[in-house]
N, C-alpha and C positions, 0 to 999 in steps of 0.2 A: 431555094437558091443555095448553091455548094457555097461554103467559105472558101476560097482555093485563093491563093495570090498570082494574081498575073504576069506574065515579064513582058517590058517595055523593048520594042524593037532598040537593036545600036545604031540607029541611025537618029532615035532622039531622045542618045546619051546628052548631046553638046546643051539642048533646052535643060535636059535634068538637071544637069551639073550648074546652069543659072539658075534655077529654080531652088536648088541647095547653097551655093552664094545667099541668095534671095532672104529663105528664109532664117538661116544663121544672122541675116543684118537685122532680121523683124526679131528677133532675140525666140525663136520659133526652133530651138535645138532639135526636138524631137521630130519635128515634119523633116528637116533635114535629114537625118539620121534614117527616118524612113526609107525616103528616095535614094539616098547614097547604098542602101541595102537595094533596092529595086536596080540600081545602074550595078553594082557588083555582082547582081542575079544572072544579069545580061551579059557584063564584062568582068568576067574573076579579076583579070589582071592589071585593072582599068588604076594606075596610080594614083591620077587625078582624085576618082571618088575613094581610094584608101586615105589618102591621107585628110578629104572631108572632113569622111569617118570618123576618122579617129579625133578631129576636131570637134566634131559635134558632140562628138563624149565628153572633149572635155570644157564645151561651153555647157555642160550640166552639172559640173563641177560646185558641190555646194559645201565642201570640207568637212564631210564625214563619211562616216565608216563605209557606207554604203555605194560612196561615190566608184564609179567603173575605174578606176584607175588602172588596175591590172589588165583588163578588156583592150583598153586604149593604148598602153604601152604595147602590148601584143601586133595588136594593127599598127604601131607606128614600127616595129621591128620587122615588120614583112614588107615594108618600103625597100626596092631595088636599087635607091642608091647611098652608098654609105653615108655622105654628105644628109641627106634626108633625116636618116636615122637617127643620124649626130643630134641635128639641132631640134627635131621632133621631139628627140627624147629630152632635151633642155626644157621645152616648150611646155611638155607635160609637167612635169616637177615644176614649174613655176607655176604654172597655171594651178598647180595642186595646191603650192605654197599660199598663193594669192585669195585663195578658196578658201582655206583654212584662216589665213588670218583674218579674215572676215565676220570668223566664228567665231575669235579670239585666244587660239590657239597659242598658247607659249610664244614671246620672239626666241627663246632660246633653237628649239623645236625648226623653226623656220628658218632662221640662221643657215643652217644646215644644209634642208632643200635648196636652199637658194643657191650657195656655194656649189652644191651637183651640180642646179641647171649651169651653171656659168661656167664650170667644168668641159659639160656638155656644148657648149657655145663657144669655148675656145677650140677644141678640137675640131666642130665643126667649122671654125672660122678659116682652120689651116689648109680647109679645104673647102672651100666656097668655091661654087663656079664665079666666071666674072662678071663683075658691076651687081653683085650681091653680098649688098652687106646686112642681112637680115638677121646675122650670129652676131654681130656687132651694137645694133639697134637691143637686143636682147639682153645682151650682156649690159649694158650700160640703163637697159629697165632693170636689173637684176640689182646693179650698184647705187640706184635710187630709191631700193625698196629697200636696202641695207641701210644707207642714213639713214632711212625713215625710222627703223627699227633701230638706229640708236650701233651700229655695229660695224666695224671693220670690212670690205669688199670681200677682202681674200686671208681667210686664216689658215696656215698652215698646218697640219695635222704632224701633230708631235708624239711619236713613239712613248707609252707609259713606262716600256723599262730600255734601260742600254746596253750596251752591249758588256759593260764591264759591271751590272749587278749581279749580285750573285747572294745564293741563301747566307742567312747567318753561320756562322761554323758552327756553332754547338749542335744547328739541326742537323748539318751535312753531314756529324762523326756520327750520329746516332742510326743505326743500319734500317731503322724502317721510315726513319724521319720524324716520330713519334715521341711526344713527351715521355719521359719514362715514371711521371706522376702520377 
């Protein structure tokens, strides 16, 4: 018997894609991740099973090195529509953050991610389609896992130098900048 993979007619994409539903609920990431590869066999440009996809990678998410992160970012940037992109990509960094501190990864560390995804969720929020507030629901998981963590929702990133520092003079007169000791 050939090992060969077979492809599934597109006409029973619509079962596949409940059968990937299905098994993402049975906590069954990888038979998902299967099928979602068998329906993008059939349909490259099928959205619906891209952004599965890219789900079911990141319910495999177990906050190390090895986790697909970069796979799943990939798949969620080849989403056609911007709004998608947006908050996928919020979605992932959280989902990463959430993984990781499971592991016990630094809150410091996590802080960070966290502030991206919500980043990620406000942008996409300024463009939601309507009666979807999914970037919202998000952000505000995002500001619950920051109390948790003991941390401010939103920190601002504050520039290390100004615009009025400047070297010391004695290095500036020195022509190579160099101690002359």
């Amino acid at each position: 018997m050939e090992l060969k993979l077979k492809t599934i007619s597109k006409d029973g994409i619509p079962e596949a894609i409940s059968k990937v539903e299905l098994y993402r609920y049975l906590h069954e990431p990888e038979e998902a991740e299967s099928i979602c590869h068998d329906i993008l066999a059939a349909d490259p440009g099928n959205q619906l099973a891209t952004r599965l996809l890219g789900l079911t990678l990141t319910d495999q998410f177990e906050g190390r090195h090895t986790d697909r992160y970069a796979e799943a970012e990939k798949i969620f940037q080849s989403l056609a529509d911007s709004y998608e992109r947006l908050y996928y990509r919020g979605l992932l960094v959280e989902r990463r953050a959430k993984a990781q501190m499971k592991t016990g990864v630094r809150a410091q560390i996590l802080v960070g991610s966290l502030h991206e995804a919500m980043r990620c969720f406000e942008e996409a929020e300024k463009i939601h389609p309507p009666h979807n507030d999914d970037a919202v629901l998000r952000w505000n998981r995002c500001v619950r896992l920051l109390e948790k963590l003991g941390h401010a929702p939103v920190e601002e990133k504050h520039p290390g130098f100004h615009d009025d520092d400047t070297a010391p003079v004695e290095i500036m007169r020195r022509p190579s900048g160099r101690s002359t000791k």
